[in-house]
N, C-alpha and C positions, 0 to 999 in steps of 0.2 A: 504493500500500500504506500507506505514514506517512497520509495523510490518510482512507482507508477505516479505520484502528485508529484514530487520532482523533475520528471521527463515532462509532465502536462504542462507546469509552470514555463519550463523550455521551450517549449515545443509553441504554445501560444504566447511567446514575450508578455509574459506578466512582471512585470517592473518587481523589482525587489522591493518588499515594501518596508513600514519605516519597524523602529524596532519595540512599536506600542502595540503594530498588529501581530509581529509574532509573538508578544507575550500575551494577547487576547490568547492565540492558537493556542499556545504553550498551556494557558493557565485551561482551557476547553478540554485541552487530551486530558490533563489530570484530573478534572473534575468526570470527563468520560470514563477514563478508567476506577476511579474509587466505584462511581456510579454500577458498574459491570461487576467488582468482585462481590460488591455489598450485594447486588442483585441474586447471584449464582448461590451465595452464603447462605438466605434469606431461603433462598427457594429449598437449600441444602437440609435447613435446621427444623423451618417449620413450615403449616400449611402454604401450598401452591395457588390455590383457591381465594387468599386472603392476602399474601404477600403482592403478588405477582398485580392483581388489578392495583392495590397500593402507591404501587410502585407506577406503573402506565399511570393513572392518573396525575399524582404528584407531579411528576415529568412532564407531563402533558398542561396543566396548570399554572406553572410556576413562569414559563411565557407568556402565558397570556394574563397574571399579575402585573409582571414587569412589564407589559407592553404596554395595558391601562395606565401604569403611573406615566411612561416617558412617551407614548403615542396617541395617549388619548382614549376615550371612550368609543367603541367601534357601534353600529349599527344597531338597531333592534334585532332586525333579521341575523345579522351576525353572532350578537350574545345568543341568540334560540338554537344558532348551528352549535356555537362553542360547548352549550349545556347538552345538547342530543351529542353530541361529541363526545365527549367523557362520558356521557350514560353507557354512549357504544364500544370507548375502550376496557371500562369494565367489566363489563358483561363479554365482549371476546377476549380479555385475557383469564376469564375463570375457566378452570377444567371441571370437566362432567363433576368431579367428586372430589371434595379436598380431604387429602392424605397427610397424613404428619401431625406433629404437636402445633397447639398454639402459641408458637415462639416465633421471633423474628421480627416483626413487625418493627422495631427499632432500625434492624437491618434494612427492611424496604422502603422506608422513609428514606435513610441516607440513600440510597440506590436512585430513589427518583430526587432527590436534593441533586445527586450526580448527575443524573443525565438532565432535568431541567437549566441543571448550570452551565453544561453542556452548549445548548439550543442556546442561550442566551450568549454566555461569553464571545460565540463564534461569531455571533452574528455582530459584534463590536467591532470585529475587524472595516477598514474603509469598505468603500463598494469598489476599489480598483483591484480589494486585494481577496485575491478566491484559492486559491489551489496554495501558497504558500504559507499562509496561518493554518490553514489544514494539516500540511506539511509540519508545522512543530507543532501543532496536536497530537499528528499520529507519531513523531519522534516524543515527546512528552510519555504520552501513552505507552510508549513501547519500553521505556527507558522504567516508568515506572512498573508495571507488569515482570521486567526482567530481574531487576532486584526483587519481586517476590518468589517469582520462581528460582534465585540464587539462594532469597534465606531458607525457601521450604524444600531446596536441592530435588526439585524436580525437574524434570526431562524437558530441553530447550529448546529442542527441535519435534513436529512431530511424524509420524512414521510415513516413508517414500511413500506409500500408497495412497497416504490422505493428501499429499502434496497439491495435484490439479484440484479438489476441491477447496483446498487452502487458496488459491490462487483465485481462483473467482469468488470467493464470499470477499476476499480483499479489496479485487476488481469492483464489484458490485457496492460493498460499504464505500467508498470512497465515489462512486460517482452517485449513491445516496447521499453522503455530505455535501459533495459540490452542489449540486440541485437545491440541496437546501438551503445552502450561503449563499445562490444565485437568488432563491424565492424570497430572503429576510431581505436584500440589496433593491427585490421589487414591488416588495410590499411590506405588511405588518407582520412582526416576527409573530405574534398570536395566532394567525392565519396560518404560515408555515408549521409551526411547532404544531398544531390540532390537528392538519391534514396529516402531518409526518407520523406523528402518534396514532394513527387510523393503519399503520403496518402490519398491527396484528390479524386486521377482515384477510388483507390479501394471502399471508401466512397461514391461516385455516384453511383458505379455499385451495391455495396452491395444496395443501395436506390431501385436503381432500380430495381433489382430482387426480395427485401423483400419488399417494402414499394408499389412495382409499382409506384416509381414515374419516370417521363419524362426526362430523359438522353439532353438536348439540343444541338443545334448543333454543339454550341463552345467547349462544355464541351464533345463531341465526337471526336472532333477534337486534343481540347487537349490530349485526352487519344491516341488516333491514335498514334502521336505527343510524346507523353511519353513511350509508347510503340520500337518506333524507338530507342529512347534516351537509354531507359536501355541496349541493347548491348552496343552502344557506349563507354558507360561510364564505363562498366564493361572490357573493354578490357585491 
């Protein structure tokens, strides 16, 4: 990913930019990656069912706070998308049955405080500057992620086999960021962050058409639900 945003940054002469946007980037990866271990932790320790919408909403939220203070109050129509919005990310990130103890929920909080901080920080960078605050995000990111895997002396590399899939979730996460730092530079980060949060409808459907697995009722619901919202919110 860091070296596919380096070749892009090249490759489209994107000016270097100054050295407040890459520490927007910078401070984005580390708030992305706390945001990721907390989440996996969370989901590790206790209910999935509980955590896991926690977490999607928080993240999904916590832009469109910041955006009402520094952008303004957005539409009627648009607050009715943003609230059918988060009704549909929680209900598609719950699973049919929740499993595990009632613990954690400290952890999914911090996990979406991460990725809401995320969505925000990034979007501080200029509007000239896309692929390079990225750039020392996913360096930020990476850098922090490695020192963990050095103190819990786990395996740094992962196995030849998983490699080509390794390579496109990379591919693919990285031109999900661009997009999104292209969407906050053309409109309201609120806007961005709700749609961007709506990745879990496509994540079920995509399940369920390649995996065949079982669509549940909520998680139909929500999509229904999410579906309504994107005009809304696109008005």
């Amino acid at each position: 990913g860091l070296v596919l945003l380096i070749a892009l940054a090249l490759a489209w002469s994107e000016p270097f930019p100054s050295a407040l946007d890459m520490a927007w980037g910078g401070a984005a990866g580390l708030a992305g990656a706390v945001g990721l271990v907390s989440f996996y932790q969370a989901l590790a320790v206790g209910r999935m069912g509980i955590n896991a919408p926690v977490t999607a909403v928080l993240a999904a939220a916590l832009p469109v706070l910041f955006s009402v203070f520094f952008q303004g109050l957005p539409g009627l129509l648009q607050v009715a998308g943003f609230t059918l919005a988060l009704i549909a990310v929680w209900l598609i990130s719950r699973p049919e049955r929740a499993r595990g103890r009632p613990e954690g929920v400290g952890l999914a909080l911090l996990a979406g405080l991460g990725f809401g901080s995320f969505f925000i920080l990034i979007s501080r960078a200029s509007s000239t500057a896309i692929f390079w605050p990225l750039a020392a995000a996913r360096l930020a990111s990476f850098l922090f992620m490695l020192s963990l895997l050095l103190i819990r002396r786990q395996d740094l590399l992962p196995k030849l086999s998983a490699f080509p899939l390794v390579l496109l979730a990379g591919t693919l996460d990285v031109a999900g960021n661009a997009f999104f730092v292209l969407a906050t530079h053309s409109g309201r980060l609120a806007v961005a962050a709700i749609l961007s949060s709506l990745y879990p409808a496509a994540t079920v459907l995509l399940a369920g058409i390649i995996l065949r697995e079982r669509v549940t009722r909520l998680q139909a619901i929500g999509i229904f639900i999410a579906l309504i919202a994107i005009p809304l919110i696109s008005v």
